[in-house]
C-alpha positions as CSV (number, residue, x, y, z in Angstrom):
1,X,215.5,104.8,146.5
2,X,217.4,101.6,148.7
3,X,219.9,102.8,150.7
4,X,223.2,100.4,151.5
5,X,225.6,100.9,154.2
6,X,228.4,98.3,154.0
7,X,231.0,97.7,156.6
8,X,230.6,101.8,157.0
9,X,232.6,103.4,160.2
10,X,233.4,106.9,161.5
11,X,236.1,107.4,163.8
12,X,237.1,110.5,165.8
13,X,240.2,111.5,167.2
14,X,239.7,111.9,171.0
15,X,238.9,115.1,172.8
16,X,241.1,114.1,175.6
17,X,244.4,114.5,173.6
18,X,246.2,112.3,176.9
19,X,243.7,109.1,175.2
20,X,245.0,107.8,171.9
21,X,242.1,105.8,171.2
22,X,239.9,107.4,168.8
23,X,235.8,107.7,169.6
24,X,234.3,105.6,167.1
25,X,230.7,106.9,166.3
26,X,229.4,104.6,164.1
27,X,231.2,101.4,164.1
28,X,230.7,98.4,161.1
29,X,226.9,99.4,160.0
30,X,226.1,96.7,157.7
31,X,222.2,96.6,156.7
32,X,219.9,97.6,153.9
33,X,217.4,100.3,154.0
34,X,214.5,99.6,151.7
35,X,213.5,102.0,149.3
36,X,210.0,103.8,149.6
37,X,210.0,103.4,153.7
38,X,210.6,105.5,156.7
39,X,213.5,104.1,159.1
40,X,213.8,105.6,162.1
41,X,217.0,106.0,163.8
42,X,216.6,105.4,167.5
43,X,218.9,105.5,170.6
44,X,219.6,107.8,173.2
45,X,222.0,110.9,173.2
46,X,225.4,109.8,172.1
47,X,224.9,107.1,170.3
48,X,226.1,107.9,167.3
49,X,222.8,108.5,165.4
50,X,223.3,111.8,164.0
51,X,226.2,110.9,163.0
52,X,225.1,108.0,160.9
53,X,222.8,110.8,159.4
54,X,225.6,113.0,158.7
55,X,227.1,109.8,156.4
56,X,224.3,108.8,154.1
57,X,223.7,113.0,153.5
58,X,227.6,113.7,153.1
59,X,228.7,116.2,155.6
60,X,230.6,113.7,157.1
61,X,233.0,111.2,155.3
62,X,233.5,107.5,156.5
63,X,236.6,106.7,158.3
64,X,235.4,103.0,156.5
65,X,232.6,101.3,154.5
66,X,230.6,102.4,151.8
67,X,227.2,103.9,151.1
68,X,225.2,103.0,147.8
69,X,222.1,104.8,146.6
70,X,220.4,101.8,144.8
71,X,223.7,100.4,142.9
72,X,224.8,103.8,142.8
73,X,228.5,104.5,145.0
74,X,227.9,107.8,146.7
75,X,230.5,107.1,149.3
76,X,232.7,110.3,147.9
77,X,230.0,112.1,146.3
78,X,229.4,116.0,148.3
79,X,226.3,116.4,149.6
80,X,224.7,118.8,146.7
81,X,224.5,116.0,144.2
82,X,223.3,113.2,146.5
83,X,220.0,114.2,146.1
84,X,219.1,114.7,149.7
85,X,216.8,117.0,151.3
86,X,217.7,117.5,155.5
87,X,215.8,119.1,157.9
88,X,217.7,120.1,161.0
89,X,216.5,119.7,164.9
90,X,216.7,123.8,164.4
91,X,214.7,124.9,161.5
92,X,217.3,127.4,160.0
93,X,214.8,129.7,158.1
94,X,216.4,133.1,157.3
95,X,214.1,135.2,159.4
96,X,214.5,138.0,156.8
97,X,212.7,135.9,154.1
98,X,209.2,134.6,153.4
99,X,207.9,131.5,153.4
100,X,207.6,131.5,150.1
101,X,210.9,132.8,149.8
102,X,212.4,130.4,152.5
103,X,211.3,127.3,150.7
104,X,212.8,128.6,147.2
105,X,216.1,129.3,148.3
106,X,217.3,125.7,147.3
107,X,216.3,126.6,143.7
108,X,217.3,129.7,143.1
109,X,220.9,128.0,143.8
110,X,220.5,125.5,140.8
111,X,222.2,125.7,137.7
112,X,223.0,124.2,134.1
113,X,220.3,121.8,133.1
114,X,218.9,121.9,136.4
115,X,217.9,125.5,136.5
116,X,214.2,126.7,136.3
117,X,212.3,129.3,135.4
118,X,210.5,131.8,137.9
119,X,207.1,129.5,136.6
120,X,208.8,126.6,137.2
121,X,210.1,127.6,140.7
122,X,206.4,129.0,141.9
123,X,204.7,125.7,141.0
124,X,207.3,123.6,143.1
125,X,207.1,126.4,145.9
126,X,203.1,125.7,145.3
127,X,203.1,122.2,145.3
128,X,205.6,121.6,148.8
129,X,203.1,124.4,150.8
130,X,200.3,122.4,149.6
131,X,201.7,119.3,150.4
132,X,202.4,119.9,154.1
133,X,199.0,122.1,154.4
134,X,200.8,125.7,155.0
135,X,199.3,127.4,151.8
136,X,198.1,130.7,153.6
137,X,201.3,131.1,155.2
138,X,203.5,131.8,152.2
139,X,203.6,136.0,152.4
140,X,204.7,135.3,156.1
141,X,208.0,135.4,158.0
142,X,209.1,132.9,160.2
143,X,209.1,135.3,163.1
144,X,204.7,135.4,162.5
145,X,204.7,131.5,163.0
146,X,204.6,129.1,165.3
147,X,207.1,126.3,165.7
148,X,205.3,123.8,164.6
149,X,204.2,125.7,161.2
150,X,208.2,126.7,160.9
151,X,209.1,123.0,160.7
152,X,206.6,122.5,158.2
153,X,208.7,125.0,156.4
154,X,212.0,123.9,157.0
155,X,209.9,120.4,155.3
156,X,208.5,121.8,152.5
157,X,212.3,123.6,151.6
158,X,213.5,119.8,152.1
159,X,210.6,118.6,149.7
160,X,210.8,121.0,147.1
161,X,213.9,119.9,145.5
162,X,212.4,116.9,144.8
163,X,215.0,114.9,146.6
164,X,214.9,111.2,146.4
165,X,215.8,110.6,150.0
166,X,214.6,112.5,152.9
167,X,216.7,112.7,155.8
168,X,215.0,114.6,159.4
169,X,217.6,114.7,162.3
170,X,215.1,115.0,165.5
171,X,212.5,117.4,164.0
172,X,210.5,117.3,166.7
173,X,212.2,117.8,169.4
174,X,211.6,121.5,170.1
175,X,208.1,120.9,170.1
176,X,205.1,120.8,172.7
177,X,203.9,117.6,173.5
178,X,200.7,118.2,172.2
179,X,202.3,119.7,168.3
180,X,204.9,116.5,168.1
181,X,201.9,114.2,168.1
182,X,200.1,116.5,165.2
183,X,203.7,116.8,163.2
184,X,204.6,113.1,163.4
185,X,201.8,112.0,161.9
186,X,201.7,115.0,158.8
187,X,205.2,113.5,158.4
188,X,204.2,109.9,158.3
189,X,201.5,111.1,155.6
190,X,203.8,113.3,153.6
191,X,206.0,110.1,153.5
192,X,203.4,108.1,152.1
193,X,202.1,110.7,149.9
194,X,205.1,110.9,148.5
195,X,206.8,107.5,148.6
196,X,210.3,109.4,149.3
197,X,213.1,107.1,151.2
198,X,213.0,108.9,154.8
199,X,215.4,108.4,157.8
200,X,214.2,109.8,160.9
201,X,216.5,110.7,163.9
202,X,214.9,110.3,167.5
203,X,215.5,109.6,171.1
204,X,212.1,109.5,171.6
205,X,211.2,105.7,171.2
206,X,207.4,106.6,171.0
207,X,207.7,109.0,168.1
208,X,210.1,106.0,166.2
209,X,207.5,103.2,167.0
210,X,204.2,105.1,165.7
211,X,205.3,106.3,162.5
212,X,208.5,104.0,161.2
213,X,208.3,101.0,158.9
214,X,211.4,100.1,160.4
215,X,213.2,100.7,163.4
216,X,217.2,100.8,163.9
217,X,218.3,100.7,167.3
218,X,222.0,101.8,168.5
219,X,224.3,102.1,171.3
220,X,227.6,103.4,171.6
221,X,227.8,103.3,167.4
222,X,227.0,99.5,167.5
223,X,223.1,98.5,166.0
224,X,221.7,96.9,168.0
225,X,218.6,95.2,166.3
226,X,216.8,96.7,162.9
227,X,213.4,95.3,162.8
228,X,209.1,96.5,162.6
229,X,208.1,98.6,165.5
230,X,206.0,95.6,166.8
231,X,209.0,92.9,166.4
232,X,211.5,94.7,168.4
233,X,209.1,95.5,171.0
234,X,208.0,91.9,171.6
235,X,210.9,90.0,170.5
236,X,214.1,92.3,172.0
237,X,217.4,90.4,171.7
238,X,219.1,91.8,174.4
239,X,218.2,93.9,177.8
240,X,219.3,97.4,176.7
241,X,216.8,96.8,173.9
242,X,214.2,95.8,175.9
243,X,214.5,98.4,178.3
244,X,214.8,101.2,175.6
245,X,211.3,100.4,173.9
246,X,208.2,101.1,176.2
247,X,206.2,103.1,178.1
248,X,206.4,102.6,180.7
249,X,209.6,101.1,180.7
250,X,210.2,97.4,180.9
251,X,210.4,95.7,184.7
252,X,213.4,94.3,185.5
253,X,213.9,91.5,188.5
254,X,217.0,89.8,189.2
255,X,215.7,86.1,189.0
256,X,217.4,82.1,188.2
257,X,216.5,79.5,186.8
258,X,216.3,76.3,188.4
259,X,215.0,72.9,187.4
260,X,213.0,74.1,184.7
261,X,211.3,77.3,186.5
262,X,212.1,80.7,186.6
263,X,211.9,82.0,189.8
264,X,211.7,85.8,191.3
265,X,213.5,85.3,195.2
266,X,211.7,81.8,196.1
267,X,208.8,81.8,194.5
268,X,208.3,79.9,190.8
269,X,206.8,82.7,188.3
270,X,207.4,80.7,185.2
271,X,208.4,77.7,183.1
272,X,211.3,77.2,181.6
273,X,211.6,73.8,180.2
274,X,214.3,72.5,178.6
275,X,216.7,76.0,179.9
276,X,219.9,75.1,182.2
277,X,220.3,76.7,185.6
278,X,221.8,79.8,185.4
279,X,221.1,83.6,186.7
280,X,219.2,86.0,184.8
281,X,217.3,89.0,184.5
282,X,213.5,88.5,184.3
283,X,212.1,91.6,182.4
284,X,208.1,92.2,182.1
285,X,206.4,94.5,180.0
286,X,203.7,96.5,182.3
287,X,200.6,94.6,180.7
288,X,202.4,91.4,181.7
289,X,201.1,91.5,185.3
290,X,198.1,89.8,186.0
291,X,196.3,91.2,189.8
292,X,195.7,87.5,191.3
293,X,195.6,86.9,195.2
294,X,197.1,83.7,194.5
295,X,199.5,84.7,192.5
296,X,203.5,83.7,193.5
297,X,204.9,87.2,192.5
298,X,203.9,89.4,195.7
299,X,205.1,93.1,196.0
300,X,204.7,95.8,198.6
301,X,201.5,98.3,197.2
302,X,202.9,101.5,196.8
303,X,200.2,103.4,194.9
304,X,196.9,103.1,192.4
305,X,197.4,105.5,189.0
306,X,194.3,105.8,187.7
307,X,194.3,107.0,184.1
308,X,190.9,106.6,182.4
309,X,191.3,103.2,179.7
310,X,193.8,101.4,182.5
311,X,195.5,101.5,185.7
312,X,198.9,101.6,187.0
313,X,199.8,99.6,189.8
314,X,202.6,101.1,192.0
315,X,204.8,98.6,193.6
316,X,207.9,97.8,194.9
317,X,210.2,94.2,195.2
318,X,213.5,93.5,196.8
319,X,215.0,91.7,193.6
320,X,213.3,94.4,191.5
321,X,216.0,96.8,189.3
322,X,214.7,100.1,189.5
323,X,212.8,102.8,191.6
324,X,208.9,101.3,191.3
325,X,207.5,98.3,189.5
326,X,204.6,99.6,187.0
327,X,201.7,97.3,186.7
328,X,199.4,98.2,183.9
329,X,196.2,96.9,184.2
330,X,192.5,97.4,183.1
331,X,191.0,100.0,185.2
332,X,187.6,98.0,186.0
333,X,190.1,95.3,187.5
334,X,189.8,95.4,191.5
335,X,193.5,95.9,193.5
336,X,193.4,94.0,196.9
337,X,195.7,95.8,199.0
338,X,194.3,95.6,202.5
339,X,197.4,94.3,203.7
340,X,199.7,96.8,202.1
341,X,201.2,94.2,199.3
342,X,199.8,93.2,195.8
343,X,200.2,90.2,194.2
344,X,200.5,89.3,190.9
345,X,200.5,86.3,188.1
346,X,202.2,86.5,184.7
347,X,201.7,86.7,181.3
348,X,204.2,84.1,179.5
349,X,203.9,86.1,176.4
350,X,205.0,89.4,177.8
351,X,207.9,87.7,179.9
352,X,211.3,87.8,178.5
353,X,214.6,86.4,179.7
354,X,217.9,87.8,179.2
355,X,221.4,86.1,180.4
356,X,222.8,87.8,184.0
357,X,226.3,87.2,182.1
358,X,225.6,88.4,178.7
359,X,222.2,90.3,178.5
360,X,221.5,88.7,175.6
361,X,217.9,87.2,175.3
362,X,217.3,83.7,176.4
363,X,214.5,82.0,173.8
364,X,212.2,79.8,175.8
């Protein structure tokens, strides 16, 4: 099932009744979300993700825009015959149900030609527990499970209906670290198994990298960039983009360029033929740095992370944006820091340039 969102816009009228303005949530979304894929919705808090969410499912109606379900207008179509299955951030089982029980609910509430038999319902009840492993669990209540096996629920209840697009808004989130990473990836397999359009909600830009086909990042309502995991994280088009995907987090020096070299302070840390003088923001992903006693980017040695696979480098710069430059390097690779400063070369191809003016990304 392709999704379409043309021109679509919500608007709110503002809190502050002394503002006029309204808060637009979701402002001129214009892209195509391709049928069969997961698409995760990424941005931080307030950005108008959920929201966009809210649209495609129905429980909230755009101020603007339309939304098509293949070349089907659902725009003004309630949420009960888009053919949607949600699953909340809160699993909203009824805690006075079964399993089983929880994930027929949706239907027990059909009717006309879409009713079925008790048969009917206990092979689709069958067929979700089976599908996201919890089987054994169906004569329990949600009070005699743990929260990752009640999300599995609230999935399954989703799932059951047979809905042709799956929509999860931060499913995760009240898990341990250690349950998110098993969850994420029974969701990425359910989502294959069953070939169902999903949009996932997250802040967390690890959880939308490892599992989405396609990622959609936002601020303040406005996308951003819509692209593979991989593309956005090596080919950002502007600093807040940059600096969203990563871990650790991108490092940002305030930098120029000057007859055709970038340079950190004084020193030259890159080419840049062909680019016109101007100020910018030199950003470098933590496997950019290279340890080289020679090399023209020198930083005061803060502290050695070791963490098995790599290292992290510690260090600090005067032109650097932030609290501590993180250097990831191999952890076989020797730091000389005898005289309390580390110096490093760069990576070209982890090295991106971004506009002091503008933020946007400068294409060398």
């Amino acid at each position: 099932m392709k999704i379409v969102l043309k021109h679509l816009t919500k608007k709110f009228p503002n809190r502050n009744k002394k503002i006029k303005d309204e808060v637009i949530a979701v402002n001129d979304f214009d892209f195509e979300i391709e049928g069969g894929k997961l698409i995760g919705l990424l941005g931080p808090s307030g950005c108008g993700k959920s929201t966009a969410l809210n649209l495609i499912c129905g429980l909230e109606k755009p101020t603007e825009g339309q939304i098509f379900f293949d070349d089907i207008d659902v725009t003004n179509l309630p949420p009960e015959n888009r053919g949607v299955g949600l699953v909340f951030q809160n699993y909203a089982l009824y805690p006075h149900l079964t399993v089983r029980e929880n994930i027929r609910f949706p239907l027990e509430n059909l009717r006309g030609k879409d009713k079925l038999s008790k048969e009917e319902m206990e092979k689709r009840v069958q067929e979700a527990a089976a599908l996201v492993q919890i089987t054994e669990l169906l004569d329990r209540r949600p009070s005699e499970m743990s929260g990752g096996q009640q999300q599995r629920v609230a999935i399954a209840r989703a799932l059951v209906k047979m809905p042709r697009v799956l929509l999860l808004d931060e499913p995760l989130s009240n898990l341990d670290a250690r349950l998110r990473l098993q969850t994420r990836e029974e969701l990425k397999r359910i989502q294959v198994e069953t070939g169902i359009t999903t949009v996932f909600v997250t802040h967390d830009q690890e959880e939308a990298m490892s599992i989405s086909d396609t990622i959609v990042v936002m601020k303040d309502g406005v996308l951003q960039q819509m692209g593979k995991p991989q593309e956005i994280y090596d080919e950002p088009v502007n600093l807040f983009v940059a600096k969203f995907l990563g871990t650790p987090q991108i490092n940002v020096f305030e930098g120029k360029i000057e007859g055709g070299k970038v340079y950190i302070d004084d020193k030259a840390v890159l080419d840049a033929s062909g680019v016109s003088d101007r100020d910018v923001y030199v950003a470098i992903r933590p496997e950019g740095f290279i340890v080289d006693k020679n090399g023209a980017l020198t930083c005061k040695f803060i502290n050695r992370e070791v963490m098995g696979r790599d290292t992290s480098v510690v260090a600090l710069h005067d032109k650097f944006l932030g609290d501590n430059i993180r250097a990831i390097i191999p952890s076989e690779e020797a730091v000389d820091h005898e005289d309390g400063t580390v110096s490093f070369s760069l990576k070209p191809f982890k090295v991106r340039l971004f506009d002091k003016a503008t933020e946007e990304r400068i294409k060398l």
